[in-house]
C-alpha positions as CSV (number, residue, x, y, z in Angstrom):
1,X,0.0,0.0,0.0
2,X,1.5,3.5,-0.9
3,X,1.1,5.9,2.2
4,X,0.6,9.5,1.4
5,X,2.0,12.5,3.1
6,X,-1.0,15.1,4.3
7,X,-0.2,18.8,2.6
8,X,-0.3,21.2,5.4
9,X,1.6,23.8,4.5
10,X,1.7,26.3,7.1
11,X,4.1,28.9,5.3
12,X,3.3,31.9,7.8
13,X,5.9,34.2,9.5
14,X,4.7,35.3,13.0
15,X,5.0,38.8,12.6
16,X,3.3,38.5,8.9
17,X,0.1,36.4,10.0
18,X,-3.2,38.7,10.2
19,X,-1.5,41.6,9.3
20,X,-3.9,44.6,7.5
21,X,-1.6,46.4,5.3
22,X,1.0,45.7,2.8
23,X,4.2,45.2,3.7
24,X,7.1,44.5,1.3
25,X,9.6,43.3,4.4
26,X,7.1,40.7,5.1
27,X,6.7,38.9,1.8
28,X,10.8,39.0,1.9
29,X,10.4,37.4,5.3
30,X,8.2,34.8,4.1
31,X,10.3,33.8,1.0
32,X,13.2,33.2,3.4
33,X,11.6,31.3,5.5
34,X,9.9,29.3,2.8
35,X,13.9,28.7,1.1
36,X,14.9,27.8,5.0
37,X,12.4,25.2,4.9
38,X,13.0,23.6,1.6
39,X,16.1,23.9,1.6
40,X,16.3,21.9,5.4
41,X,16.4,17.6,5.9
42,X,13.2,16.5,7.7
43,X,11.3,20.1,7.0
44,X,11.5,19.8,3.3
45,X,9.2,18.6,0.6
46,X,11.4,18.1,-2.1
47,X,12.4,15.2,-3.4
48,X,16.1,14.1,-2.2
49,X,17.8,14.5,-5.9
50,X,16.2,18.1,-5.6
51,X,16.7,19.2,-2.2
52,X,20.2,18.5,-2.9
53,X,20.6,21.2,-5.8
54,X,18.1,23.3,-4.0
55,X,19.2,27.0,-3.6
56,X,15.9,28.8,-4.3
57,X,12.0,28.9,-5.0
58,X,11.3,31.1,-7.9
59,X,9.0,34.2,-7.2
60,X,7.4,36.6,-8.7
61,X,8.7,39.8,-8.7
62,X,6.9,41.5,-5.1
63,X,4.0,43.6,-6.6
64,X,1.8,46.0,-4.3
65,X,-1.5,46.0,-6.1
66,X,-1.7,42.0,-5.7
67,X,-2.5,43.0,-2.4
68,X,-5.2,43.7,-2.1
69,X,-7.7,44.7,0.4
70,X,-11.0,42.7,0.6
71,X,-14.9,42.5,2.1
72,X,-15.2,39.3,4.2
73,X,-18.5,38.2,4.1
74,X,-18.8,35.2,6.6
75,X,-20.8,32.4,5.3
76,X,-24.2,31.4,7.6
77,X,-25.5,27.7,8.4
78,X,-22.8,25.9,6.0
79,X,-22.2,22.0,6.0
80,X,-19.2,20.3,6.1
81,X,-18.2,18.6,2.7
82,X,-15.1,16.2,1.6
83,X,-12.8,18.5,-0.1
84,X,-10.9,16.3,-3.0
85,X,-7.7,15.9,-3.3
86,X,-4.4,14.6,-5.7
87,X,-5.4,11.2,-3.8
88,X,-8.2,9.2,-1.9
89,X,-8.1,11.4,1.2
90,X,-10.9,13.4,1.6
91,X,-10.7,16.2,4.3
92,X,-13.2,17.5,5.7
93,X,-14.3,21.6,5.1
94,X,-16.9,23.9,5.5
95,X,-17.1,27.2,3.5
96,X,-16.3,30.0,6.3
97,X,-17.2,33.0,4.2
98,X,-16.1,35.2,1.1
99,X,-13.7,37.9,-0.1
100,X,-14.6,39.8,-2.9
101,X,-11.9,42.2,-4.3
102,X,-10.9,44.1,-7.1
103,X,-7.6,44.4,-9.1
104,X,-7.4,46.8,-11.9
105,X,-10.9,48.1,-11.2
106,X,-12.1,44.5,-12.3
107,X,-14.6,42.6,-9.0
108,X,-13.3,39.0,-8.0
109,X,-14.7,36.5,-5.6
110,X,-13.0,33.4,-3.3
111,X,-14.5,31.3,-1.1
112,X,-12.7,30.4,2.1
113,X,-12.1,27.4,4.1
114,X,-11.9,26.2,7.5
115,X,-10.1,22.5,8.0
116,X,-12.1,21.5,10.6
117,X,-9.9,19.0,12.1
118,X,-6.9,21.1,12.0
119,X,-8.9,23.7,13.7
120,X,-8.7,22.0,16.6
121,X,-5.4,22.0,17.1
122,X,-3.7,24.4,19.7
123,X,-2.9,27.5,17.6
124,X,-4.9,26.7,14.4
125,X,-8.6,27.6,16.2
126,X,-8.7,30.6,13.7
127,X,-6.6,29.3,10.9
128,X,-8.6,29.8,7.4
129,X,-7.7,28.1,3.7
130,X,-7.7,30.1,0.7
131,X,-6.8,27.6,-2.4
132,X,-7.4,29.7,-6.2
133,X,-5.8,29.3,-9.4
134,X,-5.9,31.9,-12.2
135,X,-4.4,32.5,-15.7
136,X,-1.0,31.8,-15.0
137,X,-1.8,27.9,-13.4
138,X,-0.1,25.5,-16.2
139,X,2.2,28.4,-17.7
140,X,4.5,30.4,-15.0
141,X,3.3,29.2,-11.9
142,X,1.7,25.6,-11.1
143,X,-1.4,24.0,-13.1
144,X,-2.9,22.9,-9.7
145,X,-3.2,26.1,-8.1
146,X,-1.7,27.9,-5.1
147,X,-2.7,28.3,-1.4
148,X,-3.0,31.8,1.2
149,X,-3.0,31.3,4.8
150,X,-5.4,33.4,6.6
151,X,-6.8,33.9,9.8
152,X,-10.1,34.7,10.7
153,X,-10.8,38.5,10.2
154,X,-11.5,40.5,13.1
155,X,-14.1,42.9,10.8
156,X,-15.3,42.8,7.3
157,X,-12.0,43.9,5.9
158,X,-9.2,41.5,5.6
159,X,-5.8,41.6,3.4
160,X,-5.2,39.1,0.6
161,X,-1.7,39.1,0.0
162,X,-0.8,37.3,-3.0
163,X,2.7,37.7,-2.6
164,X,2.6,34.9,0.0
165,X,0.8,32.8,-2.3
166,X,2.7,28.9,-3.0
167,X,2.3,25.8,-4.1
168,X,0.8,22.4,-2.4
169,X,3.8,20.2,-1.7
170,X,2.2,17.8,-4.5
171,X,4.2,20.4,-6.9
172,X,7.3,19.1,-5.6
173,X,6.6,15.8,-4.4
174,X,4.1,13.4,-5.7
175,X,4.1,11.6,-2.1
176,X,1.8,14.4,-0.7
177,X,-1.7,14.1,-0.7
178,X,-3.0,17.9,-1.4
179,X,-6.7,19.6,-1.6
180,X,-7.9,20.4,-5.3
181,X,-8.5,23.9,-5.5
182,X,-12.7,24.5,-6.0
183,X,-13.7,25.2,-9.9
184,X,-15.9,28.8,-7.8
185,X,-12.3,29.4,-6.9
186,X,-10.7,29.5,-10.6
187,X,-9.4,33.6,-10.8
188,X,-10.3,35.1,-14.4
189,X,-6.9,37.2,-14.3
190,X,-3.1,36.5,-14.4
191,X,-2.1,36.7,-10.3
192,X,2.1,37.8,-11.1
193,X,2.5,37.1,-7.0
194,X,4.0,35.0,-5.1
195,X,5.6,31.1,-6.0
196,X,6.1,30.6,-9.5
197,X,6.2,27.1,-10.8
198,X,8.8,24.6,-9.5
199,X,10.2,22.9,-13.2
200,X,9.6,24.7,-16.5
């Protein structure tokens, strides 16, 4: 029987998490920490032939206006559903609520998720998932999508900063079993932010 890793990636610096504005020294933050990671035995996904070449994760050029500053709407009286995933696992979700957004004067939508096991974990109470793909998925940055990690928004304004947006560990390993972004969740417009692609 092949056993699958779970894909919890938790790519948050502390002083980053929650924050409300953009901040340029964050994102920097978190693409250190993400290269720390990789690039360290027994914290990194990678494949050993790759870890061992490893010197850094490809980004996008930081960009201010994909962050962006959106309207939570919290969702009311949702069930719990089996989100899929690259393998048999089936987590279990519920919707938490919505962000809509704009980026160059165009409105966007995403749902967001709570894992409600992880959510019971000490320090993950208020954890939120936000998996999208968009225009570039399949040409600069990974056809299965990218993840955010969010918290739960103290009002009805919350920051989306796709700058800290990367890839399930799927995209480097195929041991990992990772959630499939939604199709509602499938951005109209190219998101130049955050962890390109791992192999052209």
């Amino acid at each position: 029987m092949r056993i699958f890793l779970k894909c919890l990636l938790l790519f948050v610096v502390p002083m980053a998490f929650g924050q409300d504005k953009f901040d340029p020294s964050s994102v920097e933050a978190f693409q250190n920490e993400m290269n720390t990671s990789f690039a360290t035995t027994g914290k990194s996904p990678l494949m050993e032939e790759d870890r061992k070449v490893f010197k850094s994760l490809d980004f996008f050029p930081i960009e201010e206006k994909f962050a962006v500053v959106a309207t939570f709407i919290k969702s009311k009286k949702q069930k719990s559903f089996e989100m899929k995933t690259t393998t048999d696992r089936k987590p279990l979700y519920v919707k938490y609520g919505e962000l809509h957004f704009e980026i160059d004067g165009k409105p966007f939508k995403l749902d967001v998720f709570k894992n409600l096991d992880l959510s019971k974990k000490k320090g993950y109470k208020d954890y939120l998932f936000l998996p999208f793909s968009d225009l570039t998925s399949g040409k600069e940055s990974y056809i299965g999508g990218r993840y955010i990690d969010m918290r739960i928004p103290k009002g009805d304004k919350v920051l989306i900063d796709f700058n800290k947006a990367y890839n399930p560990y799927c995209a480097y390993n195929p041991e990992y079993s990772c959630p499939i972004v939604p199709l509602q969740n499938d951005l109209m417009i190219e998101i130049k932010a955050g962890v390109k692609k791992f192999h052209d």
